[in-house]
N, C-alpha and C positions, 0 to 999 in steps of 0.2 A: 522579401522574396530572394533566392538565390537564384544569382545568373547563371544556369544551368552551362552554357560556353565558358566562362571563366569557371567552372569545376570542371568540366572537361577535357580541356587547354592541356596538353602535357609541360609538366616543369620535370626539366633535366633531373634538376637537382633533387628533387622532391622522390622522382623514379630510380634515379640512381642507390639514395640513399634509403629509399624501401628496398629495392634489389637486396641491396649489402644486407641489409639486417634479417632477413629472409635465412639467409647465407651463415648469419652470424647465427642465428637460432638453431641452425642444423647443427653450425659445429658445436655451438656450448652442449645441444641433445648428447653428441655424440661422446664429448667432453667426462658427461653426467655418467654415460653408459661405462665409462673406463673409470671411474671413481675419482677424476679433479672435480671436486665441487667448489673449490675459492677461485682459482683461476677463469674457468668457465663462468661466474657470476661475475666476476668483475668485465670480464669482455663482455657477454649477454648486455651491460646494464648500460656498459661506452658504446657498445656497435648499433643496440638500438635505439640509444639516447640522439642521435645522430638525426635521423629522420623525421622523429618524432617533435625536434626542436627548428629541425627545416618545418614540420607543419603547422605548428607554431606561430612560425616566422613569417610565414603566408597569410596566416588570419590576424598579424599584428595591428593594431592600431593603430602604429604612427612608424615616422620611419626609424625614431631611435629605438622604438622597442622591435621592428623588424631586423636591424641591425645590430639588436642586441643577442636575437635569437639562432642569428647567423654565428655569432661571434661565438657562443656555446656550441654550436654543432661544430663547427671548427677544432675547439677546444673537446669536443666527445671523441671526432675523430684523432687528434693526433694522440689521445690518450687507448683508444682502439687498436693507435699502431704499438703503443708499448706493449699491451699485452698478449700482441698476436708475436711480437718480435721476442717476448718471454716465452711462448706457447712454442716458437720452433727453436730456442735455443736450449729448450727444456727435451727436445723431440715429443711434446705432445705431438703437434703438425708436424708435417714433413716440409722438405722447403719448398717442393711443386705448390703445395698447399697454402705454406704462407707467400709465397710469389703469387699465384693467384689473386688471393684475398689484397695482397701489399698493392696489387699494381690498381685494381679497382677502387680500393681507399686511397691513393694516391691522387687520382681523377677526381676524386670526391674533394680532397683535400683543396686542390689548385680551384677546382670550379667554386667554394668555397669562399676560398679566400678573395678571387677574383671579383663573389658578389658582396662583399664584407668592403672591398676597396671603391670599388664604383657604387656604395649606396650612402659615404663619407662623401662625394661629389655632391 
């Protein structure tokens, strides 16, 4: 039976990185609508890979493979940052745009990395 409190519990990281991908889906939408379709797929697959591998990492079996799962969303995200940091050096985005997006995967990033280091303890 699932403990219905621990699905309920909010996890930062779990919330933060559904937000982003939320976010990231609008923009790849909006991406599609302008005709980049390689650029847009490749962010789409990093910015929601992110979340997806936080949830993962939540129903992990043990702790290496919970911190393994971390280690991959780490690695989605800083791979998210290249191609939003392409996307405004391209002017697909504008840079209010990728400032936004930068500073919230940025938070993601450090809280990240921060549960990657203290689950090595």
């Amino acid at each position: 039976m699932i403990d219905e409190e621990l699905v309920m519990k909010e996890n930062i990281i779990a919330t933060k990185s559904y937000n982003f991908a939320i976010k990231i889906v609008h923009l790849s939408k909006t991406l599609i609508t302008n005709k980049e379709y390689v650029l847009s797929r490749q962010l789409l697959k990093s910015g929601t890979s992110i979340g997806a591998n936080v949830e993962e990492a939540i129903g992990g079996i043990s702790k290496k493979d919970f911190r393994a799962k971390m280690s991959i969303s780490y690695k989605e995200a800083r791979e998210t940052h290249y191609w939003l940091r392409i996307l405004k050096d391209t002017s697909y985005i504008t840079i209010e745009e990728f400032e936004e997006l930068e500073k919230e995967l940025l938070s993601i990033l450090k809280i990240l990395f921060k549960i990657i280091q203290s689950s090595k303890e």
